[in-house]
C-alpha positions as CSV (number, residue, x, y, z in Angstrom):
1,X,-42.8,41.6,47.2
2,X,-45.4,40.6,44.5
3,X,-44.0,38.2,42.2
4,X,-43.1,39.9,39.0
5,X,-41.0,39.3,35.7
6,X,-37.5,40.5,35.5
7,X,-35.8,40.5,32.2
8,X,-31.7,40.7,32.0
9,X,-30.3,41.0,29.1
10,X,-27.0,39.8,29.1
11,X,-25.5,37.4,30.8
12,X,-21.8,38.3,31.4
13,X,-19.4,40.1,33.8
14,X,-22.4,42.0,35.0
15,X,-25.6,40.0,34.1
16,X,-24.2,36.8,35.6
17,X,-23.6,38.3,38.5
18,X,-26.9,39.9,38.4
19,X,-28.7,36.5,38.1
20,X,-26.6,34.9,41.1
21,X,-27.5,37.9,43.2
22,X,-31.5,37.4,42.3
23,X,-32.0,33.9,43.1
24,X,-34.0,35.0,45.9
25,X,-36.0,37.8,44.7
26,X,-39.7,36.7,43.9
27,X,-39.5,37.2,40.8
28,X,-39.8,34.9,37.3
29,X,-36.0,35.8,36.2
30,X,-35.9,35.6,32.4
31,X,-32.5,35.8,30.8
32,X,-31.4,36.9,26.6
33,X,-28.0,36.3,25.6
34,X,-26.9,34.7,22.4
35,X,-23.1,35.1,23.2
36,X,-21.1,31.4,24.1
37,X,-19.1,31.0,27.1
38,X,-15.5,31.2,26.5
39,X,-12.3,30.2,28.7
40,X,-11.9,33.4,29.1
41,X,-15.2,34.4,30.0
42,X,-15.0,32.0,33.2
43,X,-12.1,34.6,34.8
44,X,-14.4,37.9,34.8
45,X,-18.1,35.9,34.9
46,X,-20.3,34.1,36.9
47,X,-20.0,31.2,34.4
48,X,-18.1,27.5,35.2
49,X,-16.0,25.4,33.1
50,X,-19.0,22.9,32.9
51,X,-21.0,25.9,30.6
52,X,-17.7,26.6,28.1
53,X,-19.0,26.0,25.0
54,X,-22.7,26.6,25.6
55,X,-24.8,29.6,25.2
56,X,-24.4,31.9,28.4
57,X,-28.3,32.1,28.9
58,X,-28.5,28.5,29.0
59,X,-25.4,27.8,30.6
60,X,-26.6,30.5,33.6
61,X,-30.2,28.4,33.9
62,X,-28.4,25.2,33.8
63,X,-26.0,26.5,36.6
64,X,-28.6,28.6,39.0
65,X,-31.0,25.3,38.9
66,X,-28.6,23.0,39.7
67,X,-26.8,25.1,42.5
68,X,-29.6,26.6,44.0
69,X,-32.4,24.8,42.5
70,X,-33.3,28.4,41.0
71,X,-35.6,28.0,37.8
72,X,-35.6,31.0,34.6
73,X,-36.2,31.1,31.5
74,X,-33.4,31.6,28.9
75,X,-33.6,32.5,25.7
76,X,-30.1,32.5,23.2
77,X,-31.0,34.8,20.6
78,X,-29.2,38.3,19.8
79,X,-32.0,40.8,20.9
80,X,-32.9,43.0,17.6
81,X,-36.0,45.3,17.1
82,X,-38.0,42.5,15.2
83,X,-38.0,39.9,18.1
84,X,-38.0,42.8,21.2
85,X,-41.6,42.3,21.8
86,X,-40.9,38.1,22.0
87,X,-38.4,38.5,24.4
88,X,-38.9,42.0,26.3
89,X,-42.5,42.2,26.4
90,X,-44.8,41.3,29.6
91,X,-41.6,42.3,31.7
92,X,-42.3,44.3,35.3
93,X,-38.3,45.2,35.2
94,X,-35.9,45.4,32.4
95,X,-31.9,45.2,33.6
96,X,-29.9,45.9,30.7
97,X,-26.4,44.6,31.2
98,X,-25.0,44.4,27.4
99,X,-21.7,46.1,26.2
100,X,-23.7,46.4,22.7
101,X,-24.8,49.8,21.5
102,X,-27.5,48.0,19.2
103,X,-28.5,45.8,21.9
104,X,-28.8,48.7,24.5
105,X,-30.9,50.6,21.7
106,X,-33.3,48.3,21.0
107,X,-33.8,47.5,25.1
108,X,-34.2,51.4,25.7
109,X,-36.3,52.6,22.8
110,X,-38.8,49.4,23.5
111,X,-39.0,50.7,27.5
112,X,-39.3,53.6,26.3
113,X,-42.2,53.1,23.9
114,X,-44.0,50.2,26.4
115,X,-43.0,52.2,29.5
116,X,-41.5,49.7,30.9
117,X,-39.1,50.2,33.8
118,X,-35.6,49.7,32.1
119,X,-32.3,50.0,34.5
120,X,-29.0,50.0,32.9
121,X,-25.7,48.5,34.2
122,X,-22.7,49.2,32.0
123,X,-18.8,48.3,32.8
124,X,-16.2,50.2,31.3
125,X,-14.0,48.1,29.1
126,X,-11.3,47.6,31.6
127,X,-13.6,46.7,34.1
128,X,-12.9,48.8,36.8
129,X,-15.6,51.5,36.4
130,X,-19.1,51.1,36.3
131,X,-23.1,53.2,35.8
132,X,-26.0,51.6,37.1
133,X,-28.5,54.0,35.6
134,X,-32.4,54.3,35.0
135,X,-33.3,54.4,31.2
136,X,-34.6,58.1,31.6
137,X,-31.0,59.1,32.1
138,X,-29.2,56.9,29.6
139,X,-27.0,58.0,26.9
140,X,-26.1,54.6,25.0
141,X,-22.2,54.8,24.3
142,X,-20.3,53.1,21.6
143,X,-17.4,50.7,22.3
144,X,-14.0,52.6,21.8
145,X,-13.4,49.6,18.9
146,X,-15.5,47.5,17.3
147,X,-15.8,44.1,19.2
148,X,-13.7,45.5,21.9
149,X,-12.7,43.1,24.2
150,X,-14.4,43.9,27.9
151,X,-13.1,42.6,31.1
152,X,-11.9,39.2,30.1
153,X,-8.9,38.8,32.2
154,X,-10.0,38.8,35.8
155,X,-7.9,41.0,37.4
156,X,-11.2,43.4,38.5
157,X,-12.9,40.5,39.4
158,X,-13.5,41.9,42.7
159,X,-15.2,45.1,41.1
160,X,-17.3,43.1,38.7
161,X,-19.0,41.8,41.8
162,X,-19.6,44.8,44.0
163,X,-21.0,46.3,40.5
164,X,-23.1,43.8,40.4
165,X,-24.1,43.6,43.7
166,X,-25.0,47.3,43.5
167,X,-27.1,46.7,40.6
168,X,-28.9,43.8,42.3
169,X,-29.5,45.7,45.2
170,X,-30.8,48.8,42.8
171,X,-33.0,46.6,41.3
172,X,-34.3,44.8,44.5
173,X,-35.1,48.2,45.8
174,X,-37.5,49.1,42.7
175,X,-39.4,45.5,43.0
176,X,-39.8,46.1,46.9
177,X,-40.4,49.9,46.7
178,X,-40.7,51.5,43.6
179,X,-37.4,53.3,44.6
180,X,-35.3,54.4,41.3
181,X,-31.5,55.2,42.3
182,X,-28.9,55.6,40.1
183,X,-24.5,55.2,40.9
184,X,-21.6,55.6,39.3
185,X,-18.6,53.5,40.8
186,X,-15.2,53.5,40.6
187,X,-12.2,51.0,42.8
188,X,-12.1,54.9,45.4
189,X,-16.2,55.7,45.4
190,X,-19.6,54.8,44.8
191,X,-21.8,58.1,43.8
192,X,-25.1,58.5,43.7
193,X,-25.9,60.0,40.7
194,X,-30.1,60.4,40.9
């Protein structure tokens, strides 16, 4: 695979698990997140009590280098329309992995407008049902509350991670092969969708 740039934006029950499953894609992994990590983020996240406290982009780089000796770029700022071409701009891949519909509006109309390929991975609240989906089929959705919590307590753990394997593996597909597949995927079935 050629070595491209892969943005994620997000780095939480999804995106983390995103970035642990890239660490050997040859790719420059670049991650935007300006949420902290929380105690209870550690339960549902790729994220270590060593990172509570810190930004999540930061905490990811400073956890991926020294566990795997992985290097990205991370950039803690909240991703808005004046600062998309900054942090969005030059990529090869776009992963959207936000619970945000202003985040997930901003990634999709700047894809859009740069045609740049843009694949969205979105966890239901609860955590236990999940979309990996190409931006040409994305309907951004609002949270059923505003700052709604989303899977904070663990329990799906388990789901989290074969999500985010299946977006990894989704996205690892497009770098190698310019293959665009879309799922949807509950605990009973994962269904291809496009």
């Amino acid at each position: 695979m050629n070595r491209k740039t892969v943005t994620i934006v997000g780095a939480g029950a999804l995106g983390s698990h995103l970035v642990l499953l890239a660490r050997e894609w040859e790719a420059e992994l670049r991650v935007i997140d300006f949420d902290r990590v929380e105690a209870k983020n550690i339960r549902a996240q790729f994220h270590t009590r060593l990172g509570s406290g810190k930004n999540k982009a930061r905490a990811i780089q400073a956890a991926m280098k020294s566990l795997f000796g992985v290097k990205l770029a991370a950039f803690s700022a909240r991703l808005v329309d004046s600062n998309a071409e900054e942090l969005l701009g030059g990529s090869d891949l776009v992963v959207d992995c936000t619970d945000n519909i202003a985040v997930r509006q901003v990634v999709q109309g700047f894809c859009r407008s740069g045609d740049i390929p843009c694949l969205h991975g979105c966890l239901s609240a609860g955590g236990d049902f999940a979309r990996i989906i190409w931006t040409e089929h994305f309907v951004p959705d609002r949270e059923e509350a505003e700052g709604q919590a989303t899977c904070e307590d663990g329990r799906n753990l388990p789901f989290h991670g074969l999500a985010g394997a299946l977006l990894a593996w989704v996205a690892q597909r497009f770098l190698e092969d310019g293959v665009r597949q879309s799922f949807q995927v509950t605990a009973g079935a994962v269904v291809r969708l496009a």
